[in-house]
KOLNU-444398 format. One record per residue (C-alpha): residue in three letters; x, y, z. Coordinates in steps of 0.02 Angstrom, whole numbers, plus 50000, padded with zeros to 5 digits. Layout:
BEGIN
AlaXYZ/...
***
This chain:
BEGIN
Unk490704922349874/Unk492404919749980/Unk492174903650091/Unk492254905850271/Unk493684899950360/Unk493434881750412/Unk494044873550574/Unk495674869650558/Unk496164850150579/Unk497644854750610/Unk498024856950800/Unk499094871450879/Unk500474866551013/Unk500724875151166/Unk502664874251122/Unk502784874650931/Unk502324885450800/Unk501104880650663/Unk501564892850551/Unk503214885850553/Unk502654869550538/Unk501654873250389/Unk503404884150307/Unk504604870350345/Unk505504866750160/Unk504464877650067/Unk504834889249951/Unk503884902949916/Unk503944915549736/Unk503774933249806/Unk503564948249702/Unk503454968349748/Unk505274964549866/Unk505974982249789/Unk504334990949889/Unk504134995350091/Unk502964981050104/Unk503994968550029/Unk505314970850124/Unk505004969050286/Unk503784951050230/Unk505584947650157/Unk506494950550333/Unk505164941450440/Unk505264927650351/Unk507154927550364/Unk507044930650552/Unk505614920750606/Unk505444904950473/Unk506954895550512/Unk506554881750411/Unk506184889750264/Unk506294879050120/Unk506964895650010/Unk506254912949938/Unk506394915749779/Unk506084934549713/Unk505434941349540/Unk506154957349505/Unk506094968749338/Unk507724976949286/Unk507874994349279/Unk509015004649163/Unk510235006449343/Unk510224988149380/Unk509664977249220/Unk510194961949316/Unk508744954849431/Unk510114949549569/Unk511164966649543/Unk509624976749571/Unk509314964949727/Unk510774967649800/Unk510874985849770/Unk508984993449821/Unk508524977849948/Unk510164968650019/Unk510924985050082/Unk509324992350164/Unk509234996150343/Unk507784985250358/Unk509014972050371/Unk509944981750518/Unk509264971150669/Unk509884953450591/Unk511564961250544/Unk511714968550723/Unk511154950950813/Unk511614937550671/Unk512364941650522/Unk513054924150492/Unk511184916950474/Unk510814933850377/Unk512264930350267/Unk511964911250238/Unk510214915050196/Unk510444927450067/Unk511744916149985/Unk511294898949986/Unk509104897349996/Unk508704916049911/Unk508444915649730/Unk508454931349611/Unk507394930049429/Unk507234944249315/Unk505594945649261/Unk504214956249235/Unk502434952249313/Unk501454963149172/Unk502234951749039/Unk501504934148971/Unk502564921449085/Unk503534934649179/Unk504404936849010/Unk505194922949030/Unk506064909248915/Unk505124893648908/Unk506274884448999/Unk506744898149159/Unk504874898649165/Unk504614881049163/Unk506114876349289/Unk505364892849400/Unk503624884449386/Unk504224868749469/Unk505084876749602/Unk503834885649708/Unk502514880849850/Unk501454896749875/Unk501474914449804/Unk501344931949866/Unk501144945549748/Unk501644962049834/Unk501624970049691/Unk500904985449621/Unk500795006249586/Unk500355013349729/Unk500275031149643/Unk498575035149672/Unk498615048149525/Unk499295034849395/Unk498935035549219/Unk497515023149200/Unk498245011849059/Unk499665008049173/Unk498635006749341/Unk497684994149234/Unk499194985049175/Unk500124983249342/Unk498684981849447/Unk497334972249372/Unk497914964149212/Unk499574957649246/Unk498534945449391/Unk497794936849246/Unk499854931049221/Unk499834925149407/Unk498354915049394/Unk499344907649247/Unk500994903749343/Unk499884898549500/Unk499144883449386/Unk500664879149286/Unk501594876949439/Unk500364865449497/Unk498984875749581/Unk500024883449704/Unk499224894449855/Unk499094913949782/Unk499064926449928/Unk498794944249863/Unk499064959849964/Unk497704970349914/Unk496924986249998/Unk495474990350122/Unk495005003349987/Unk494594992349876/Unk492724998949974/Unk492685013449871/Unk491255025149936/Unk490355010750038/Unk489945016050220/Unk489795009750370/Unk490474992150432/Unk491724985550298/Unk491834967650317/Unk493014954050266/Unk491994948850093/Unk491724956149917/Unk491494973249908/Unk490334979049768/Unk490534995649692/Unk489145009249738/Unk488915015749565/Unk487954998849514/Unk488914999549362/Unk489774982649350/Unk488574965649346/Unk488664952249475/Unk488594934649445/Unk487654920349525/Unk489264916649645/Unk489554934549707/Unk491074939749578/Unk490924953349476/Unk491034952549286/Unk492464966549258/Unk493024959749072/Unk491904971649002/Unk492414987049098/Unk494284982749079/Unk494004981648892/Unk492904998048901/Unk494415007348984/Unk495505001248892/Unk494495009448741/Unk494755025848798/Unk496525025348872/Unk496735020348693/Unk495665033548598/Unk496775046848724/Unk498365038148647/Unk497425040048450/Unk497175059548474/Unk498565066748578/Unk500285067548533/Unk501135076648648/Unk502055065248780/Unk501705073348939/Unk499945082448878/Unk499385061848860/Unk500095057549025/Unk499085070849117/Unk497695065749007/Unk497735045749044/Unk497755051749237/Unk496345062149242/Unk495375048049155/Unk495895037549275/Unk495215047349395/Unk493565052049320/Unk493205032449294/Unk493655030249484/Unk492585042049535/Unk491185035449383/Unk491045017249456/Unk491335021049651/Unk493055025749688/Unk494105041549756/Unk495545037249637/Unk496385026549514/Unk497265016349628/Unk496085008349735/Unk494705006149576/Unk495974994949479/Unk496554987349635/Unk494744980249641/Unk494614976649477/Unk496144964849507/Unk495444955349645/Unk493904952649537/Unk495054945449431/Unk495904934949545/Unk494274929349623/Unk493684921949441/Unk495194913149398/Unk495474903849545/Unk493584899949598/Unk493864885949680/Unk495774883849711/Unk496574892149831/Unk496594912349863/Unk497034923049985/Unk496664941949969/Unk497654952850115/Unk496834970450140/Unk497864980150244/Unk497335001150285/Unk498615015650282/Unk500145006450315/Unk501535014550426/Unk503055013450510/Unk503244995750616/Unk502904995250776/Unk504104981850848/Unk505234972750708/Unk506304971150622/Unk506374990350708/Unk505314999850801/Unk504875017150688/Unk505625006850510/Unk504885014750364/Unk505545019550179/Unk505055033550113/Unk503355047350165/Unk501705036050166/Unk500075043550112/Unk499475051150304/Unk501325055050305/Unk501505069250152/Unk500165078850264/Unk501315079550408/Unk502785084950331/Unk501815098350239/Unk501325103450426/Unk503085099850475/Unk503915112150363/Unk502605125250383/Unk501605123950203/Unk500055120750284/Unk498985122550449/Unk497145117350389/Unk496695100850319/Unk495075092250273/Unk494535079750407/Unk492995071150481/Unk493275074550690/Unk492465059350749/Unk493015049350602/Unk493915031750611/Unk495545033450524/Unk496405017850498/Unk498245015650510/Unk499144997450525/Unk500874995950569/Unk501884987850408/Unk502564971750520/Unk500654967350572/Unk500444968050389/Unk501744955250347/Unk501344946450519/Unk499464942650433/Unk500264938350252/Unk501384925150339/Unk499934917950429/Unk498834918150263/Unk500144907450201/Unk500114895750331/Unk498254890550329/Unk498204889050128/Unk499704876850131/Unk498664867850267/Unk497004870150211/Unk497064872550022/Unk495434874949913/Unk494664887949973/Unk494694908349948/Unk494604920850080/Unk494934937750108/Unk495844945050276/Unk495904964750307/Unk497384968550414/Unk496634986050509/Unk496594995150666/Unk494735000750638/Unk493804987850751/Unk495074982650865/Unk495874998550912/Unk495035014650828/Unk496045030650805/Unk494855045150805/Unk495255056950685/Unk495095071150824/Unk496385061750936/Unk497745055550802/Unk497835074450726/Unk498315085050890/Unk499255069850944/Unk500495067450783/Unk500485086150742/Unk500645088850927/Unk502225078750953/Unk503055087450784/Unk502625106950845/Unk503105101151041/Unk505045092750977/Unk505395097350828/Unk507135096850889/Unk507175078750891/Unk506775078550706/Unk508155086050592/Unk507525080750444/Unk505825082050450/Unk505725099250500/Unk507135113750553/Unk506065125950631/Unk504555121350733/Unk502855125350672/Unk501915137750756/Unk500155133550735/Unk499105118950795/Unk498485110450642/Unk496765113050620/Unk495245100650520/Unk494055108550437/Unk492385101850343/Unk492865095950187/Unk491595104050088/Unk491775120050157/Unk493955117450115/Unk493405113449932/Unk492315127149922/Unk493625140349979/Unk494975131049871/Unk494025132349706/Unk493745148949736/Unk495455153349770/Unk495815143449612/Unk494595154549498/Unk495405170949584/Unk497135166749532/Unk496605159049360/Unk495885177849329/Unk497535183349404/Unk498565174949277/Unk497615177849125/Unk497715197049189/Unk499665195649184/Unk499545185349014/Unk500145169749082/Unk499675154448971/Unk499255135149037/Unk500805131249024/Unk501615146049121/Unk500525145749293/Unk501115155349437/Unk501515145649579/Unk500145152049675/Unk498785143249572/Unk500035127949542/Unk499805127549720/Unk498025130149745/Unk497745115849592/Unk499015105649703/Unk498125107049856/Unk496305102749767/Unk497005087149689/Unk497775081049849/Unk496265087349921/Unk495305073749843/Unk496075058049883/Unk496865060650057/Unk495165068450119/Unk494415047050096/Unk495655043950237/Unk495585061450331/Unk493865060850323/Unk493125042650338/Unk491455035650338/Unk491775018750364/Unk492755004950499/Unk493494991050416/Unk493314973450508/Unk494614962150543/Unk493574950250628/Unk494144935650529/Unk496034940050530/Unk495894937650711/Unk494854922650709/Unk496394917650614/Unk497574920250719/Unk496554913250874/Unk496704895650762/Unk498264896450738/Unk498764898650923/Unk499624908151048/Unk501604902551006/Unk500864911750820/Unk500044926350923/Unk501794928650970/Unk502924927450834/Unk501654933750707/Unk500504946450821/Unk499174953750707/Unk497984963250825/Unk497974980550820/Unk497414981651003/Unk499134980451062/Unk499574998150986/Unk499635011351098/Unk499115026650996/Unk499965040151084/Unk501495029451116/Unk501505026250950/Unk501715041550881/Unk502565053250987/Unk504045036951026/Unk503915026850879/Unk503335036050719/Unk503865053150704/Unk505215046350760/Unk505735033050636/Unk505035042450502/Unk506475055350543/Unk507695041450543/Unk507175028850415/Unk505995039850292/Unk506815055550264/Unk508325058850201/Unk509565074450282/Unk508795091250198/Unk509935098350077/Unk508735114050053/Unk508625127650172/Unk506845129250233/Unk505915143850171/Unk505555160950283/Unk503795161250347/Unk503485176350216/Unk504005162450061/Unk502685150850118/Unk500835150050075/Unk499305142850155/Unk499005128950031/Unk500385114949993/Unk501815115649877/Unk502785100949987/Unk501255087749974/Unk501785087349786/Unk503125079749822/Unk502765065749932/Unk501315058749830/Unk501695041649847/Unk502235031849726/
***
């Protein structure tokens, strides 16, 4: 079981931060900097942690940028997340990013990051407290990789975390991690609903076994299909019939759990942080109101409304959906930093969330977001040319299904008719298979049957104090919903998320009623 948060010893001051305090000269090995999420925990620690010892960031080559600091440099140093410390003080930007940021190539799924004995030695030495931001977010990966990136490679952290001398491990997880649970989601273990996986005396689950079971059949896949892209397709839909199997609506959030079982085993007893957040989205005050990269997973629905691909979705009406803006996200990492430097030995699990604090009814959020996009859709260039002109509607999931899987059976017999093979589909029932898919995962967060807690998150931050409250605010009660979206949002998401359209947008008589755009903006 995760130990409950003790009573700090450690006193807040009406006039100084203890987050800072507890910062001051330390330097902290962050991963997942390339992603949304690590960015702007990057640029609020720049901004806000003066006195930060140093960062240093793991970062895997790519075939573009095969140097660790070249990659940097290109995909992170020039984003506009950094726009608001340029614009008020680039000279502390600049100094930062020179003389107390560190770049090291290496590669988190790899036995010691890849590294040669002695950069993994001298990087062992030279770090505090780690946050692992990294991960696939693609919630239709192929499962041997999803295992890999999301589950495995934390048996490599737990590694690094002791050889560097049983540093603090903070890792962002996800309030998914739930699976099909109901009801009140608290800040604790969640065990999976298909009663599949054993629990030990201490509350941990015993996932070797599974992991070595999947791995089995990702492998047996690999034994009897040669074809590249037939075995890619193939690990995938494993991955999501073994989500579904043990208690999950996809392959991301299943081996996210699966790596904070992990996690949980290999550092019983040191020092462990697990972050939750929900749907993260744009920020809602720094380092810019609206800053986002890239369509998030509520997001791809929108623009499929946006451009006029689709007018009915799947929801639950008086459903909680949960959306947390990014910088409350990093606000809540910071702070989970903070109270395992000053109260090490102990392992505890924070979900950053709107769902108690400040519910969004699905009912409200839909007509609100949609609203604002079919109202101005002047104001948004690149999210949408011409304005869409009906209200998006929810409809019961079952009954969507339903009608999709017939529609799918019509135009299979419509193709076979016509003599089109598998691999020739019409983009009618490429569209209708699409929309079923998508169907299936973004209908957990359309249609929700749960509230995630965050009741310890803000016990948190009530120890830590109110200079923290400020600097690092994590409650979700200071969002205003409707403010948020039609001022904040839509709008940054225009700005910050999309880039300028370079394809006209189809005539009304090109489109269909199911979703060719939400394809596209799976994210990944």
């Amino acid at each position: 079981m995760t130990a409950q948060p003790s009573q700090s010893q450690h006193q807040s001051s009406p006039e100084h931060s203890l987050t800072r305090a507890a910062l001051a000269g330390k330097r902290i090995l962050l991963t997942g900097t390339t992603g949304f999420l690590g960015k702007v925990i990057l640029e609020k620690l720049i901004r806000e942690v003066p006195d930060l010892g140093g960062l240093v960031l793991l970062i895997r080559g790519n075939r573009k940028y095969p140097c660790a600091k070249a990659r940097f440099h290109a995909e992170v140093a020039t984003s506009s997340v950094f726009d608001h410390l340029r614009e008020t003080d680039p000279a502390r930007l600049s100094a930062f990013l020179d003389n107390r940021l560190q770049c090291v190539g290496g590669e988190i799924t790899q036995h010691r990051f890849g590294l040669e004995d002695e950069a993994y030695e001298a990087l062992a030495q030279s770090v505090d407290v780690i946050i692992n931001s990294a991960a696939s977010v693609n919630f239709r990966e192929a499962l041997d990789t999803a295992i890999t990136i999301n589950a495995m490679c934390l048996h490599n952290l737990a590694d690094f975390a002791e050889d560097a001398g049983q540093v603090p491990v903070i890792q962002i997880s996800t309030c998914y991690v739930n699976g099909y649970n109901r009801g009140n989601i608290a800040e604790k273990v969640s065990a999976p609903t298909s009663g599949l996986i054993p629990r030990d005396a201490n509350g941990h689950f015993a996932v070797e076994s599974t992991l070595v079971t999947l791995r089995h059949k990702c492998n047996d896949l690999k034994r009897r299909i040669q074809d590249p892209e037939a075995l890619a397709e193939a690990l995938t839909e494993l991955g999501q019939h073994e989500a579904h199997r043990y208690g999950w609506g996809d392959t991301y959030t299943f081996t996210k759990w699966l790596g904070e079982q992990i996690l949980l085993n290999r550092l019983k007893g040191k020092t462990l942080t697990i972050v939750r957040p929900s749907v993260i989205e744009s920020c809602l005050q720094g380092p810019k109101p609206g800053w986002i990269e890239g369509v998030k997973v509520t997001d791809a629905i929108l623009l499929a409304y946006a451009r006029g691909k689709v007018s009915l979705f799947p929801g639950r009406k008086a459903g909680v959906v949960d959306i947390i803006p990014a910088d409350l996200v990093a606000n809540a990492t910071i702070l989970s930093v903070a109270e395992a430097l000053l109260e090490p030995g102990h392992s505890r699990i924070y979900q950053s969330c709107s769902g108690t604090q400040n519910p969004l009814i699905v009912r409200d959020y839909v007509p609100t977001i949609c609203g604002e996009v079919k109202d101005n859709w002047q104001k948004y260039p690149r999210l949408t040319r011409k304005g869409p002109r009906k209200n998006m509607k929810l409809v019961n999931k079952h009954l969507f299904v339903a009608l999709i899987q017939v529609l799918r059976g019509v135009f299979t017999v419509t193709d076979r008719l016509r003599l089109r093979t598998a691999g020739n589909k019409s983009k009618t029932l490429e569209a209708v298979e699409t929309t079923l898919k998508l169907t299936k995962i973004y209908s957990t967060y359309t249609s929700p049957t749960y509230v995630f807690s965050s009741d310890r998150l803000m016990a948190l931050a009530a120890r830590m104090g109110e200079v923290d409250k400020s600097l690092f605010p994590v409650d979700a009660a200071l969002i205003d919903w409707k403010e948020y979206f039609t001022e904040i949002h839509v709008a940054g998401l225009n700005q910050y998320g999309l880039e300028d359209r370079k394809v006209p947008t189809p005539s009304p008589a090109e489109t269909t009623t199911v979703s060719e755009e939400v394809a596209d903006t799976t994210p990944a």
